[in-house]
C-alpha positions as CSV (number, residue, x, y, z in Angstrom):
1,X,-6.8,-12.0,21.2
2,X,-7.6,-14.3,24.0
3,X,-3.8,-15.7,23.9
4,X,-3.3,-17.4,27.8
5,X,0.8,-18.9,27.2
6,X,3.8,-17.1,26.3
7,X,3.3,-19.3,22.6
8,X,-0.3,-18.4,22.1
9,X,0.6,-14.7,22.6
10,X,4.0,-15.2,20.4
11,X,1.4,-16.8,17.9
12,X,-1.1,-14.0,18.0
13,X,2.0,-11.7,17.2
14,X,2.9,-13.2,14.4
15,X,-0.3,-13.7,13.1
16,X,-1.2,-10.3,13.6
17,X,1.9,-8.7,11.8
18,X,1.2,-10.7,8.8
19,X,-2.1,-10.8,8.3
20,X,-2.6,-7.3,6.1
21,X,-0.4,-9.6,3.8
22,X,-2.1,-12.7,3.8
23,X,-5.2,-11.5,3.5
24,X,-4.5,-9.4,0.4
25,X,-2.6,-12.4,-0.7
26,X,-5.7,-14.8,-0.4
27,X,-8.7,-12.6,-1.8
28,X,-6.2,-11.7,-5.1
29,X,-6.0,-15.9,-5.5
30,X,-9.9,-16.8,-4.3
31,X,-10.9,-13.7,-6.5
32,X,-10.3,-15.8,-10.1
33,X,-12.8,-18.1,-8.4
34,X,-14.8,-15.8,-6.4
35,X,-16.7,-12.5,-6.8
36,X,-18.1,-11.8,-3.5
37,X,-16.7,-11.0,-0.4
38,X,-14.3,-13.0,1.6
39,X,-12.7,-12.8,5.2
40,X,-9.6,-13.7,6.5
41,X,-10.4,-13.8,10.7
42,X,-6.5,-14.1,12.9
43,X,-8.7,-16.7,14.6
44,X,-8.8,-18.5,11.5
45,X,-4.8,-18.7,10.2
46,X,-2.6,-20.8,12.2
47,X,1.3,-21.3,12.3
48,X,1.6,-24.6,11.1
49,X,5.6,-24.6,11.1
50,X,8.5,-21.9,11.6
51,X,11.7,-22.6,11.3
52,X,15.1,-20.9,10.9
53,X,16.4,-23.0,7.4
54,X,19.6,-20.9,7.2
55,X,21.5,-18.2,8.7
56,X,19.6,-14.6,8.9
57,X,16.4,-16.2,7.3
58,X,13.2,-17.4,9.1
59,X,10.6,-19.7,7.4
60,X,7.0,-19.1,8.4
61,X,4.1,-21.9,7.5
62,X,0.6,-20.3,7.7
63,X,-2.5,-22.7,7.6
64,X,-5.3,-19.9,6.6
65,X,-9.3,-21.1,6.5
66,X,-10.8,-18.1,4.4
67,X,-14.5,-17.4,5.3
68,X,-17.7,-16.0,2.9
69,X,-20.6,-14.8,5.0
70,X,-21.1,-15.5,8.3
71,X,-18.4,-18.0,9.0
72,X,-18.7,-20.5,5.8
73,X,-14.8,-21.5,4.8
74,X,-14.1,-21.4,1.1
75,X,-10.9,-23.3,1.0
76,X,-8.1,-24.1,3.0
77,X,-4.5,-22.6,1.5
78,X,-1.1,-23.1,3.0
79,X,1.2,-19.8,2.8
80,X,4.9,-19.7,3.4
81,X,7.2,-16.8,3.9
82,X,11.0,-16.1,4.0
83,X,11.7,-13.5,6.9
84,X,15.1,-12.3,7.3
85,X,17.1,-10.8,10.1
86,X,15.3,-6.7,9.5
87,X,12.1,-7.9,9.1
88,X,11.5,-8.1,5.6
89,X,9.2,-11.0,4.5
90,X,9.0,-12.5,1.1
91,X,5.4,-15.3,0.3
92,X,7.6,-17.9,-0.8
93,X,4.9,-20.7,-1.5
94,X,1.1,-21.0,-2.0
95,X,-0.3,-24.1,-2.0
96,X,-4.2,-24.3,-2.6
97,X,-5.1,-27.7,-0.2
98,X,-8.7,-28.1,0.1
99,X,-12.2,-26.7,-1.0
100,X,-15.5,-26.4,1.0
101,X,-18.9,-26.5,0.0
102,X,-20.1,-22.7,-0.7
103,X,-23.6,-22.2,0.6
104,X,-26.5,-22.1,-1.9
105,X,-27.0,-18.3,-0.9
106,X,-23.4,-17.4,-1.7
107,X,-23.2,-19.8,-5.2
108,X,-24.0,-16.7,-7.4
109,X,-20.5,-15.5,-6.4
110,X,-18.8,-18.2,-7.5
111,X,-17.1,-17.4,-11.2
112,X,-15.9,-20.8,-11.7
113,X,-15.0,-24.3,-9.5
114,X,-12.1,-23.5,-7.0
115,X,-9.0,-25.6,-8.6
């Protein structure tokens, strides 16, 4: 964490309370497409939008770059969640936005082409 403003470091909080969640949430959808091992670095997920859409509720848009290896993105998914007033958080929308080219060493991971 190397946040320098009062919104970087609000940003790495965020990041950092959510990111148990995304990650589980992106290795359970990359894992229909891919058998080896993939990271989810806070460096790597980035608040794209928040937003309070109606009273007690906040809307969270995650941008998260999944890595195999040593730093070699997989994909690029968008994550939303629903946050209300106690804390609770809902994933409200997954959208699946662009694929990278997986390295010839990690190709025999691959189960099928990411869709």
């Amino acid at each position: 964490m190397d946040a320098a403003t009062k919104e970087e470091i609000t940003d790495e909080l965020v990041i950092a309370l959510f990111i148990e969640d995304i990650t589980n949430v992106v290795t359970n959808f990359y894992s229909e497409y891919y058998s080896g091992e993939i990271a989810v670095y806070d460096y790597e997920i980035a608040i794209v939008d928040i937003e309070k859409k109606e009273p007690g509720f906040i809307s969270v848009k995650f941008g998260v770059t999944p890595q195999v290896g040593a730093h070699n993105p997989l994909g690029y998914d968008e994550l939303v969640y629903r946050v209300d007033s106690s804390g609770n958080k809902e994933l409200v929308g997954y959208e699946h936005l662009k694929n990278f080219e997986v390295p010839e060493k990690f190709q025999k991971y691959m189960i099928k082409p990411l869709g």
